[in-house]
N, C-alpha and C positions, 0 to 999 in steps of 0.2 A: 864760872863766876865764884868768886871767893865767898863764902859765908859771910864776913863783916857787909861784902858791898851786897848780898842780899839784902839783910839787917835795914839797909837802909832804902833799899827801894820797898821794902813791907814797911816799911813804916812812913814813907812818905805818899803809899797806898794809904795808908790808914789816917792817916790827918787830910788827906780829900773823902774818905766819904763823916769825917769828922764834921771838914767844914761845909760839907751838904746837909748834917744832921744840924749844924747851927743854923744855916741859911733857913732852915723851915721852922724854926726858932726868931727868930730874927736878929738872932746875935752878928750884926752887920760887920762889929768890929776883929770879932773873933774869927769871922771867913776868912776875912782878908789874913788875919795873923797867918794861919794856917794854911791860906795857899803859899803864900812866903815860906814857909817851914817845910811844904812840901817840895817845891821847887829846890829850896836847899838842900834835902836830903837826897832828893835824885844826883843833882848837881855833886854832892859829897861822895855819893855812890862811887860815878861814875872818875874820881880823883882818887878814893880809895882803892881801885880796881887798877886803874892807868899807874898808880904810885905802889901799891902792895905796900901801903902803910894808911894809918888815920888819917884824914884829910885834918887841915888846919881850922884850928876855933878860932871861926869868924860865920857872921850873918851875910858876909857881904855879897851877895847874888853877881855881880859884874867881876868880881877878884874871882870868884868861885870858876866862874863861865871861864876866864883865862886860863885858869887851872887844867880846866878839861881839854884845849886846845882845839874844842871845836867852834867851826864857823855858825853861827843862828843865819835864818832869815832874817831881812832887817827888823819885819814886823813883829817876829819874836823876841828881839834883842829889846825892843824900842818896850816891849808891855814887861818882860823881867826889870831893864832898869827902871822904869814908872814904880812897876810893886815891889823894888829893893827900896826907893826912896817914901814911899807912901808908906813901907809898914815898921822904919823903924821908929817912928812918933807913939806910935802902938805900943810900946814898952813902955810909956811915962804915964802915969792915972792923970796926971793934970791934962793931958789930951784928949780924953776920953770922950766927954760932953761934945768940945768939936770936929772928931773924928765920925763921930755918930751923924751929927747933922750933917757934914760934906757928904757920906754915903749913903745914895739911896738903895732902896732893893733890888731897884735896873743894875744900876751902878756894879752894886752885891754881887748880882747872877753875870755879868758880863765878866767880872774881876776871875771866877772861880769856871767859867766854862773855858776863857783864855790861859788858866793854870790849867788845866784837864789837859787844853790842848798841848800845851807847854810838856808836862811831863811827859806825856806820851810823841812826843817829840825827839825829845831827850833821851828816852827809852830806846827808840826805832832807829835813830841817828848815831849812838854811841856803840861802837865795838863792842867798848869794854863791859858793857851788860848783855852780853848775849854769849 
């Protein structure tokens, strides 16, 4: 494994137990950020390593997923594009108040145990991290 594509599978370690350290917080909004950010680093990893180059600046979870050329389960495919669409309203503060309310803590812990499982998915399935 190349150094850079490590880079990013530690650091997309590091922003899940981030957004577990929020979740007992109740920072609702910021889990969700952060599973999205970890999924995309894995995701980036795994284009960095397949490319031996940067992967491309973009948030976009489903361009990313092509990038890597692997096939998901349907059920994993279906909860990345839900949390590529759900978290980029997360960047605008006018969102805030309503992102807050639509998430509850169920909601919260469901979002961030189906990224855990995601990443670790992603990990197990990809060549190119191992």
């Amino acid at each position: 494994m190349r150094k850079t594509t490590g880079n990013w599978v530690m650091a997309a370690d590091y922003d899940l137990k981030t957004a577990e350290s929020l979740l007992k917080a109740r920072r609702k909004i910021y889990v969700i950020f952060l599973c999205h950010l970890a999924i995309e680093k894995i995701l980036k990893g795994i284009v960095s390593e397949k490319q031996a180059k940067l992967p491309p600046y973009t948030h976009n979870l489903v361009y990313l997923i092509g990038l890597t050329e692997l096939i998901l389960p349907k059920k994993l495919n279906d909860f990345i594009e839900l949390l590529n669409d759900k978290s980029v309203p997360m960047r605008y503060p006018e969102n805030v108040i309503r992102l807050e309310k639509q998430f509850s803590m169920e909601l919260t812990k469901d979002y961030l145990k189906k990224t855990k499982e995601a990443v670790q998915w992603l990990k197990q399935n990809s060549a190119h991290l191992k």
